[in-house]
C-alpha positions in Angstrom: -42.7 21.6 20.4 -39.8 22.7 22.4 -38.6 18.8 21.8 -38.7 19.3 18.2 -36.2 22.1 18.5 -33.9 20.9 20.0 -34.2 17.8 17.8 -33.2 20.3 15.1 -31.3 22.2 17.0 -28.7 19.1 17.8 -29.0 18.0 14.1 -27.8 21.0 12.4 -25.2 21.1 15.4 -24.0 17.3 13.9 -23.7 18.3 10.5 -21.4 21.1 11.6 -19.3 19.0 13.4 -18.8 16.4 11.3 -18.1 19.2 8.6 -15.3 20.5 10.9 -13.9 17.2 11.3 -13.5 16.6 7.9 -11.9 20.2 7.3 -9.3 19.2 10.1 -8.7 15.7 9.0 -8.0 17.0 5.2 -5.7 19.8 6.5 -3.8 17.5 8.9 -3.7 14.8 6.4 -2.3 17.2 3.5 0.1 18.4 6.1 1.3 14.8 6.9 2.0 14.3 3.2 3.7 17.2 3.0 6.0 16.4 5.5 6.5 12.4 4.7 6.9 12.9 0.5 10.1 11.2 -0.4 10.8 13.5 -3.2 11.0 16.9 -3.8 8.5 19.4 -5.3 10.9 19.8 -8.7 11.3 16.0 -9.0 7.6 15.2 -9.1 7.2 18.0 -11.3 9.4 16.0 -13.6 7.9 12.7 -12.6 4.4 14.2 -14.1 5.4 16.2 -16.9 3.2 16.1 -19.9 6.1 15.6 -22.9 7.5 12.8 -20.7 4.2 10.9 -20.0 3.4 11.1 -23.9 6.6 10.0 -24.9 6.9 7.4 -22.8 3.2 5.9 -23.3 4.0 6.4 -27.4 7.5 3.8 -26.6 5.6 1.6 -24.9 2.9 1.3 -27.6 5.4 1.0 -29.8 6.9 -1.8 -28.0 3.7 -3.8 -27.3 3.0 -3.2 -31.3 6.2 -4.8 -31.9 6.2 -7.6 -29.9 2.6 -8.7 -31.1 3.9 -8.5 -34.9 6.5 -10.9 -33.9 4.0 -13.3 -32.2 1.9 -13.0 -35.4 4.8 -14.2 -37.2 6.0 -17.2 -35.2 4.6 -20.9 -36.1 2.2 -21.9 -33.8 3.7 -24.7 -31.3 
């Protein structure tokens, strides 16, 4: 029985570890991107913000609208 312990023992021992690992990694990772990002904090706010992103996706639909109607249109070749 004393086997079977420290069976268990080592197991919950292995999950722990590879818990703290992952912690470490994530935190050292997050850190990295941090410190490698090529823009600032304010410009990816911009780059992300919501009015933009619609706007932007409406043109574009717009534009792909467009250019199908004028495909429609044009004699077949």
């Amino acid at each position: 029985m004393s086997a079977e312990k420290k069976e268990q023992a080592c197991d919950c021992t292995n999950a722990k570890d590879i818990f703290l690992g992952g912690v470490i990694g994530g935190l050292i990772g997050a850190a990295l991107a941090l410190l490698f990002a090529p823009k600032t904090g304010e410009e990816v706010r911009n780059d992300l913000h919501l009015k933009k992103l619609v706007t932007d996706g409406v043109d574009k639909v717009k534009e792909a609208a467009s250019t199908i109607a004028n495909k429609d249109q044009e004699p077949y070749s």
